[in-house]
Structures are given as C-alpha cells and as structure tokens.
N, CA and C atoms as a LAMMPS dump frame, in Angstrom:
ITEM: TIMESTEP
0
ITEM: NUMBER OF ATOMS
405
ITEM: BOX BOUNDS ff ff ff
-5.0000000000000000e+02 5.0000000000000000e+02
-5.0000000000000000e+02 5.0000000000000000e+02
-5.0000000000000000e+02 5.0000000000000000e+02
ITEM: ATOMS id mol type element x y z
1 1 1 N -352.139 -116.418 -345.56
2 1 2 C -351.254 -117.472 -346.016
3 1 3 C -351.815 -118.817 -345.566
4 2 1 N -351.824 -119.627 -346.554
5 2 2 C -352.348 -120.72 -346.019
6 2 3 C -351.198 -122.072 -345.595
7 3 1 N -352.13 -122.618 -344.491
8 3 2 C -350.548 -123.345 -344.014
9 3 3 C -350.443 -124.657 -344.567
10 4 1 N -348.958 -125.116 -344.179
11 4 2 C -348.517 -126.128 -344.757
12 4 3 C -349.002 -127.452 -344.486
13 5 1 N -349.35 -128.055 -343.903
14 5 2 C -350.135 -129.185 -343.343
15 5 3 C -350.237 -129.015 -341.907
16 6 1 N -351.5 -130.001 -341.885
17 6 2 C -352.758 -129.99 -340.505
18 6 3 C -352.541 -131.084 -339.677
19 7 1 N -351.987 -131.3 -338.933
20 7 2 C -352.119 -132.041 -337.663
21 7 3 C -353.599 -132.811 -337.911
22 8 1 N -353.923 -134.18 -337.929
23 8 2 C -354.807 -134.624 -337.556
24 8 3 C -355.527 -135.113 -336.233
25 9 1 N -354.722 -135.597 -335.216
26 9 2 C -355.419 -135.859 -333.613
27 9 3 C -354.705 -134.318 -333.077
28 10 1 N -355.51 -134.405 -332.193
29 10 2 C -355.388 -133.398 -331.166
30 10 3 C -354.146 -133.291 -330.572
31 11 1 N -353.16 -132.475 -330.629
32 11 2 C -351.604 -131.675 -330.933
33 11 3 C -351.81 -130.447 -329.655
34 12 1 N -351.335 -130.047 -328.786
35 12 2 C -351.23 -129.141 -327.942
36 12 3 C -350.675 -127.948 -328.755
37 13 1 N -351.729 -126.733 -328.569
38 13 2 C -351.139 -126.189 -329.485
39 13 3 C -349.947 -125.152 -329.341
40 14 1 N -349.26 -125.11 -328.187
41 14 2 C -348.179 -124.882 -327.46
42 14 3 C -347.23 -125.053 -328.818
43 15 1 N -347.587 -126.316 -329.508
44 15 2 C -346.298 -126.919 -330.322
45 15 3 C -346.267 -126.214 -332.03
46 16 1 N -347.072 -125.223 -331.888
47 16 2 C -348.074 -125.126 -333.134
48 16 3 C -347.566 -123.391 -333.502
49 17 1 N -347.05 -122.984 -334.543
50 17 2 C -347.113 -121.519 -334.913
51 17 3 C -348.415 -120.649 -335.048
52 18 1 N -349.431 -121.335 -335.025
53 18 2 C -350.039 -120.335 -335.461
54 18 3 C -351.937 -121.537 -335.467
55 19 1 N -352.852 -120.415 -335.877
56 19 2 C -354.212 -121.407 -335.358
57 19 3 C -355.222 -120.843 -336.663
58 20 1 N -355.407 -121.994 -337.116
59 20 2 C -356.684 -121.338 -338.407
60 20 3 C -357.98 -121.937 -337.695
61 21 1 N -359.183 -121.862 -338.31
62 21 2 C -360.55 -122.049 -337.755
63 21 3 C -360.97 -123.098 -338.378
64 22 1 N -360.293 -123.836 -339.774
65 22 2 C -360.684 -125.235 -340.364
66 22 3 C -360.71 -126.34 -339.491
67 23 1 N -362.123 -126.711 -339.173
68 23 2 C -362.212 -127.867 -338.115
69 23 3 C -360.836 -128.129 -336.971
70 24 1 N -360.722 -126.453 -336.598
71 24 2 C -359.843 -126.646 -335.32
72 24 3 C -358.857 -127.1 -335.066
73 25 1 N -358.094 -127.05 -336.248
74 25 2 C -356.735 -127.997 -336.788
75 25 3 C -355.547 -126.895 -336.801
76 26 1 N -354.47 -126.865 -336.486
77 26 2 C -353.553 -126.29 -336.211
78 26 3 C -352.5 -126.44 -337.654
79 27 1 N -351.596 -125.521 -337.529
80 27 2 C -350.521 -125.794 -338.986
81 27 3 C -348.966 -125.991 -338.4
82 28 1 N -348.229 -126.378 -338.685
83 28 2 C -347.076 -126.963 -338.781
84 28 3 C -345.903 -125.647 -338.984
85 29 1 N -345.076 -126.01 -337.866
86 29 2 C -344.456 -124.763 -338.048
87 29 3 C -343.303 -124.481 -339.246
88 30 1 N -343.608 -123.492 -339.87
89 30 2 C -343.519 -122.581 -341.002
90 30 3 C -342.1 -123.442 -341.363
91 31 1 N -341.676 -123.762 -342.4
92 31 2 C -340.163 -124.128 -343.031
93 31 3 C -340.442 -125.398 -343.24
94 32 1 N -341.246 -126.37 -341.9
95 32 2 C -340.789 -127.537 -342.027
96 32 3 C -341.562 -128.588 -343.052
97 33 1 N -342.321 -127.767 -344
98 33 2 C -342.601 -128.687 -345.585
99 33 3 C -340.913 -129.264 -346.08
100 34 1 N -340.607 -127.537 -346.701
101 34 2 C -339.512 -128.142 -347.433
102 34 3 C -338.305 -128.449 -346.987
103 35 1 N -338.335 -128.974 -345.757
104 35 2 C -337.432 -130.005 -345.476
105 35 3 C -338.041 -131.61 -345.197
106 36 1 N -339.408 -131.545 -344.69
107 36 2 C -339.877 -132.489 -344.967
108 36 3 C -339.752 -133.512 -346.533
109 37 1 N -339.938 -132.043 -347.305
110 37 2 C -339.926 -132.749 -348.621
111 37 3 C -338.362 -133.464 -349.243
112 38 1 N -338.16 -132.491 -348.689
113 38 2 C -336.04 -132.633 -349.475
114 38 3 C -335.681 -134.417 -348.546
115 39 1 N -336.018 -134.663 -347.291
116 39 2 C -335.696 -135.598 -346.992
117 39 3 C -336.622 -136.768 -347.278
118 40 1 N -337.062 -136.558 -347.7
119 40 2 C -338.429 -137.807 -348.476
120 40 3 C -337.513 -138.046 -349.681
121 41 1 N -336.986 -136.649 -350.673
122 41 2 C -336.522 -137.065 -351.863
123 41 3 C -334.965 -138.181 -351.342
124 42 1 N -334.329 -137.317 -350.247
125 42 2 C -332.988 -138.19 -350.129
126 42 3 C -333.443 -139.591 -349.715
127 43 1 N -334.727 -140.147 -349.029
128 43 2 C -334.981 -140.919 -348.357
129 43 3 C -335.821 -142.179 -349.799
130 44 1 N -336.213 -141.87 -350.532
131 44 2 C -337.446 -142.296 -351.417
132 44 3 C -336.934 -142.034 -353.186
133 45 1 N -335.765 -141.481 -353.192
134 45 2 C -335.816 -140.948 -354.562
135 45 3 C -336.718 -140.242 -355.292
136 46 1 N -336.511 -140.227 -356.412
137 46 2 C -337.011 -139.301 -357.268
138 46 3 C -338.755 -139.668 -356.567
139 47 1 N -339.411 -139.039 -356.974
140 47 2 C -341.574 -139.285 -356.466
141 47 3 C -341.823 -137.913 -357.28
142 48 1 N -342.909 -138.667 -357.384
143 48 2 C -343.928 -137.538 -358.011
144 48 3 C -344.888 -136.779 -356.753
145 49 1 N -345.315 -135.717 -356.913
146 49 2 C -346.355 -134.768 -356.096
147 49 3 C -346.931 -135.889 -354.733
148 50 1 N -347.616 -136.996 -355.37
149 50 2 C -348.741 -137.525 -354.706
150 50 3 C -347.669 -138.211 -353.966
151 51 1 N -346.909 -139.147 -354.34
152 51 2 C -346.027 -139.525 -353.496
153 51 3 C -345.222 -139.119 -352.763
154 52 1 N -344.927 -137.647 -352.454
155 52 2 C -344.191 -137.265 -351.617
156 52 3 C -345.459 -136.489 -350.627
157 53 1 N -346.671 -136.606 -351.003
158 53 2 C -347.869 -136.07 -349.692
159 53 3 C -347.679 -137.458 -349.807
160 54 1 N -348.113 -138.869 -349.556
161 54 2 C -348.353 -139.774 -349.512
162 54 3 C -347.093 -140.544 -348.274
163 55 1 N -346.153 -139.907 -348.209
164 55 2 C -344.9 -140.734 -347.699
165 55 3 C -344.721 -139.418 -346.352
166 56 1 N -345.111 -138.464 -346.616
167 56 2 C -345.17 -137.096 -345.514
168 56 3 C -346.416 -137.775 -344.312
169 57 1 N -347.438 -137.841 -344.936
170 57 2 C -348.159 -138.333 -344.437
171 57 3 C -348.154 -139.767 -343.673
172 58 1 N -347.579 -140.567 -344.036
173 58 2 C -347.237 -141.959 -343.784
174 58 3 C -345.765 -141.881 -342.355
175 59 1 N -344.87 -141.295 -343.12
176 59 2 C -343.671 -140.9 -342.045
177 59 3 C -344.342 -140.278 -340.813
178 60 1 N -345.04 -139.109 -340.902
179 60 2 C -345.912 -138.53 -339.285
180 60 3 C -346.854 -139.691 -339.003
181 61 1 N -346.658 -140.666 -339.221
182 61 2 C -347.907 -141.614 -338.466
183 61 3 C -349.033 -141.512 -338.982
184 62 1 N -349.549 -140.419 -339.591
185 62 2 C -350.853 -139.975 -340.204
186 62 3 C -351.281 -138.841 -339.537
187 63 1 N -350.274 -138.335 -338.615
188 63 2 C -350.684 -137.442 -337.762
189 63 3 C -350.955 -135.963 -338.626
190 64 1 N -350.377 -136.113 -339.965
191 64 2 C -350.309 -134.78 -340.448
192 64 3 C -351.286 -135.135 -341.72
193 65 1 N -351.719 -134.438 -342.323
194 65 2 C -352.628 -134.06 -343.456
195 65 3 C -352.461 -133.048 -344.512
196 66 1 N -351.869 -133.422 -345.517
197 66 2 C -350.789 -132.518 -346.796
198 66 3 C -351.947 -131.704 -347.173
199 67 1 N -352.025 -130.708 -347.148
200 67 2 C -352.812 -129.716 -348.323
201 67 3 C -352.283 -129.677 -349.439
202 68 1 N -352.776 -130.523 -350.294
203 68 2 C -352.156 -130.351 -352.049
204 68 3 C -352.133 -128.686 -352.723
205 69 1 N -352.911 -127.951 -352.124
206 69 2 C -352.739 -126.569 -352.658
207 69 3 C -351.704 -126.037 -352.33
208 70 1 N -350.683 -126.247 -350.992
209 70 2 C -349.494 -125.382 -350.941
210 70 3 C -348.449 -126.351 -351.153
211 71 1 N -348.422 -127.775 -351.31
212 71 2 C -347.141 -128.607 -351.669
213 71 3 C -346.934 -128.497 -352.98
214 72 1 N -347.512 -127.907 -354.079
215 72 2 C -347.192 -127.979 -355.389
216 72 3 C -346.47 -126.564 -355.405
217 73 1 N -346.899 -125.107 -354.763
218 73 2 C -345.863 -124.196 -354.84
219 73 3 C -344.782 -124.593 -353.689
220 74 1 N -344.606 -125.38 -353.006
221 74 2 C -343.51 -125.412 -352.16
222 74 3 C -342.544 -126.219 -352.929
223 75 1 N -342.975 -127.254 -354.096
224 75 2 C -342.147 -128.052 -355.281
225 75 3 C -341.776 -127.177 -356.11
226 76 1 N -342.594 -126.182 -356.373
227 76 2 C -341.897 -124.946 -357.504
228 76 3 C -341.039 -123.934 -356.879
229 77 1 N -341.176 -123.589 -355.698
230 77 2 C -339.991 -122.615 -354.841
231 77 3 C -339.01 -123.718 -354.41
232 78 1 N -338.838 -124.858 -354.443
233 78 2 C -337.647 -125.746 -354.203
234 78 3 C -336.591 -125.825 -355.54
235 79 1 N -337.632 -126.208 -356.418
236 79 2 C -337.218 -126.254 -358.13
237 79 3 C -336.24 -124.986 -358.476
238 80 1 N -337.128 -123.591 -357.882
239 80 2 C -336.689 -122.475 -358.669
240 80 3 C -335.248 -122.174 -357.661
241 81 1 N -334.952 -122.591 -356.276
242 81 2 C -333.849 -122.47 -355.876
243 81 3 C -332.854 -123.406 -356.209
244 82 1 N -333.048 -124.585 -356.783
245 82 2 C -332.425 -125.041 -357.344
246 82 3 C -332.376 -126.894 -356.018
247 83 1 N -332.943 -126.307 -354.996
248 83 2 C -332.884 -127.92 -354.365
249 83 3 C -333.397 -129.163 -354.724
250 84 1 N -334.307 -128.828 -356.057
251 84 2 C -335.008 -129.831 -356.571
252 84 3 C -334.931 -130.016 -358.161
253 85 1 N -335.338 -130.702 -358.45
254 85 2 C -334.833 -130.56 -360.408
255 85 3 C -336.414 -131.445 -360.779
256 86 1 N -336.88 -131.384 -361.877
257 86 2 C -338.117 -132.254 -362.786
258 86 3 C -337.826 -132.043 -363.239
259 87 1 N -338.718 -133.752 -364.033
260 87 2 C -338.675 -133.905 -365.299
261 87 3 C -340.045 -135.139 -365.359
262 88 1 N -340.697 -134.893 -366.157
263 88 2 C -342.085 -135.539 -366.826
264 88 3 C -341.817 -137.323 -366.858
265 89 1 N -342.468 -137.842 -366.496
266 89 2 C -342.329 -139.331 -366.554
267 89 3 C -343.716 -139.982 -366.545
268 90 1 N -343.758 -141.104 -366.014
269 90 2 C -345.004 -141.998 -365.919
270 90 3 C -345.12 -142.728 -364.582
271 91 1 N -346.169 -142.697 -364.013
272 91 2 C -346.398 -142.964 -362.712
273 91 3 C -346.865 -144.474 -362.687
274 92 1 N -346.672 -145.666 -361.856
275 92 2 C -347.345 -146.788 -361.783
276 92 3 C -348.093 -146.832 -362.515
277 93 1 N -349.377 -145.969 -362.088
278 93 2 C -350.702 -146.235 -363.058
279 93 3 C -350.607 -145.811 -364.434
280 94 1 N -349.412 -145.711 -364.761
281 94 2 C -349.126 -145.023 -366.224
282 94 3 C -349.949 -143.891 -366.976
283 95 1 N -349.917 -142.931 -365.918
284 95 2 C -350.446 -141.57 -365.613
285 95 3 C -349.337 -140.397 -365.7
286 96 1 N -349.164 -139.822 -366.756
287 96 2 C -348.243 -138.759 -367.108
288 96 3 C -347.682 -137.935 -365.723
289 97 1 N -346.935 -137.725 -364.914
290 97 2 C -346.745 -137.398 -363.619
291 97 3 C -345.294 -136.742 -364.103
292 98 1 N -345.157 -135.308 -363.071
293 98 2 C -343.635 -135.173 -362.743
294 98 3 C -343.244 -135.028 -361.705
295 99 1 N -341.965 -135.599 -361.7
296 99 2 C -341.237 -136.332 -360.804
297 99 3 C -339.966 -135.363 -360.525
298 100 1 N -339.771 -135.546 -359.141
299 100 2 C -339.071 -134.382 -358.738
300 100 3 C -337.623 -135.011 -357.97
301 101 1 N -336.598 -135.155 -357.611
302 101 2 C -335.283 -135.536 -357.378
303 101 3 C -334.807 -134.051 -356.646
304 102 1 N -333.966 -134.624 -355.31
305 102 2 C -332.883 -134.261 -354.685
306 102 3 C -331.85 -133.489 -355.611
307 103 1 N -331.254 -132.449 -355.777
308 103 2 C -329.866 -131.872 -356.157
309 103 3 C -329.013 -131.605 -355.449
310 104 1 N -327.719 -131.3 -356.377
311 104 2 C -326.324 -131.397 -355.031
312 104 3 C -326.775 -130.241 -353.739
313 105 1 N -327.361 -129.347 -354.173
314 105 2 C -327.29 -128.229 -354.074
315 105 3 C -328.828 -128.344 -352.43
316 106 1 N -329.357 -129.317 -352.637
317 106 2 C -330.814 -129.657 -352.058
318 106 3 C -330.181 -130.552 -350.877
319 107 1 N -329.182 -131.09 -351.37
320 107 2 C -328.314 -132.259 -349.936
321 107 3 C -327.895 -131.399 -348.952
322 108 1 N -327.186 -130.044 -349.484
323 108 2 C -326.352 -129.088 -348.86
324 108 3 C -327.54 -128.7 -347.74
325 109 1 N -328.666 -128.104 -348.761
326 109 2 C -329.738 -127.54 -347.823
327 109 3 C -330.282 -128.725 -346.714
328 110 1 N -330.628 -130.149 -347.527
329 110 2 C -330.753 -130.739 -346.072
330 110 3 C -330.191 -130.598 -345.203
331 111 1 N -328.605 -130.935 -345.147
332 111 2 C -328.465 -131.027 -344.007
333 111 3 C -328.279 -129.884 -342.867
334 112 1 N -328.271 -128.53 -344.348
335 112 2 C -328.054 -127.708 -342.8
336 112 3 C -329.436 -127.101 -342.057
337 113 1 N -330.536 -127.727 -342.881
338 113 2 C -331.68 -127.526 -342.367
339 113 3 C -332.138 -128.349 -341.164
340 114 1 N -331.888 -129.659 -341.616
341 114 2 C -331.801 -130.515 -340.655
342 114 3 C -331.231 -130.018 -339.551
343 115 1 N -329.647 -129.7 -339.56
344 115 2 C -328.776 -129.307 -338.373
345 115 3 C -329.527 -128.386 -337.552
346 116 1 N -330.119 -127.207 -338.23
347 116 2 C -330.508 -125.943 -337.505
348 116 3 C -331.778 -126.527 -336.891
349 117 1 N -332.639 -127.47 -337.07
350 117 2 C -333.997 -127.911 -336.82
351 117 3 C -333.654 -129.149 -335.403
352 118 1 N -332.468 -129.854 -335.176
353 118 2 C -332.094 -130.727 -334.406
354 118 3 C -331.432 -129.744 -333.218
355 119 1 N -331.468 -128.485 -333.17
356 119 2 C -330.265 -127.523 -332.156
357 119 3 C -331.771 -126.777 -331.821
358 120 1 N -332.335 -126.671 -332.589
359 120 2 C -333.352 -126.147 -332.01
360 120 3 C -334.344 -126.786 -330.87
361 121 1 N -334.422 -128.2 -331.652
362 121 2 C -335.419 -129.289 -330.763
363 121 3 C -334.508 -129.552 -329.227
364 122 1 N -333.393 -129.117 -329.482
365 122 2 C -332.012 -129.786 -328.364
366 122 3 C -332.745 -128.53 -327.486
367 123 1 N -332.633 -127.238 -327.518
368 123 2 C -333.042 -126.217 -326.687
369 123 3 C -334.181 -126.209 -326.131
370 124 1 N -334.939 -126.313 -327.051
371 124 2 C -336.318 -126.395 -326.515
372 124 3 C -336.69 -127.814 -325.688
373 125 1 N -335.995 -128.871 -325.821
374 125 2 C -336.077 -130.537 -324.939
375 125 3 C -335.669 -129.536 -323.585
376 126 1 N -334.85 -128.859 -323.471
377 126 2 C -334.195 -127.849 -322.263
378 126 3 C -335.464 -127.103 -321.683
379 127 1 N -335.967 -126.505 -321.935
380 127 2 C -336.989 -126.126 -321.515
381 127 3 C -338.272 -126.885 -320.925
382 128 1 N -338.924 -127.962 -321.737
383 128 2 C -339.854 -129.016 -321.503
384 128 3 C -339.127 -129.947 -320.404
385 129 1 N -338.152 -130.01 -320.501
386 129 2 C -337.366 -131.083 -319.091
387 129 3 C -336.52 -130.432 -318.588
388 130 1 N -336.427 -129.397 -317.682
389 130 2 C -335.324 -129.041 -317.116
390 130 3 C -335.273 -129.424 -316.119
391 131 1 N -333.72 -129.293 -315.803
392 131 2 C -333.01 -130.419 -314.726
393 131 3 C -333.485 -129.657 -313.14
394 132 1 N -333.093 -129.872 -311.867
395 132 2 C -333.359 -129.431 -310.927
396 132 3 C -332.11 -128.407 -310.744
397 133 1 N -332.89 -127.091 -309.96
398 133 2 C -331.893 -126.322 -309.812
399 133 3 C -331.197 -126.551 -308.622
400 134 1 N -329.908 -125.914 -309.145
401 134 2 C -329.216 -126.806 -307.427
402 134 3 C -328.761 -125.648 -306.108
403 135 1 N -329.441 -124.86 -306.642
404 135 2 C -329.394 -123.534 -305.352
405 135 3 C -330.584 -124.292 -304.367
C-alpha cells in the first residue's frame, strides 16, 4: 500500500505508522488524508485535485509532500461515500479541471473525525508530558 504523504524534514519516527525506503521518508498516519482533505474543502471551498495537494502542503508548513497517485483515489473513495460531490469546471488557467466540494454528509464526517483525532492527540500529549507522580 502506498502511503499517503511524506514528511519532508526529518520527523522522529516515533510519530510515524509505518517506514518505506523512498529517500528515508516516513508516511503519515493512515486516515489522516481524508480528513485533511474534507477540512481544506470546509476551509477553501470547492478546489480542484492540485489545489487541495497545494493547500495540504502549504497548511503543514511544507513539511508534508502529497503523492498525487493516492490523493486522486482518496477523492474517489470520499466521492463514492458520499463526503464529497464533483463536477467538471475550469481552473484559473482555464484548464478543464474537477472540482470537488464538502457535502452535508462530509461536515458530519468532519467533525467527528476531527473529534476522534483531537481525544486522541489529548491522550497521547498525556503520555509525552506526564505530570509528576505524587507517591
């Protein structure tokens, strides 16, 4: 399986699911494309492909690096659950592009993706800083 985007500077890989051998670059743990993506759409509106690697990329600082080979099936498994909807338009450069939009149904999933992804980071901050024990 190939992963969802690459960390560009050096990332401890403690933080990391999993380790491929492409110039020593680590992948992003598993889910968090398509929520990346769903909140780009609530955040950016409707975008086409390039613009939502373009704004993924930009939001991590540059720290991350989109593989265009798995963000176009992660737009078609969003589509086919229904969190995302297209439709064919024209891009700036007036370049035939489709453009992909948020659904009611894609808000729902943000946020409870979001929720489950913020309870998680809360537990694990527990672990990386724990308090002093008082025995």
């Amino acid at each position: 399986m190939l992963p969802y985007c690459f960390p560009i500077r050096n990332v401890p890989g403690y933080l990391w699911e999993g380790h491929i051998s492409v110039e020593n670059k680590a992948d992003v743990w598993q889910g968090t494309l398509a929520l990346m993506v769903l909140k780009t759409l609530e955040t950016m509106g409707p975008q086409h492909g390039y613009g939502i690697a373009r704004r993924i990329e930009q939001t991590s600082g540059d720290l991350l690096s989109l593989n265009y080979g798995t963000l176009y099936p992660a737009l078609l498994k969003l589509e086919q659950e229904g969190s995302i909807a297209s439709e064919w338009g024209v891009s700036d450069n007036n370049r035939k592009a489709k453009f992909y939009r948020l659904t009611r149904a894609g808000r729902k999933q943000l946020e409870r993706e979001a929720r489950d992804w913020e309870q998680a980071t809360t537990i694990l901050a527990r672990f990386l800083t724990p308090k002093e024990d008082p025995a």
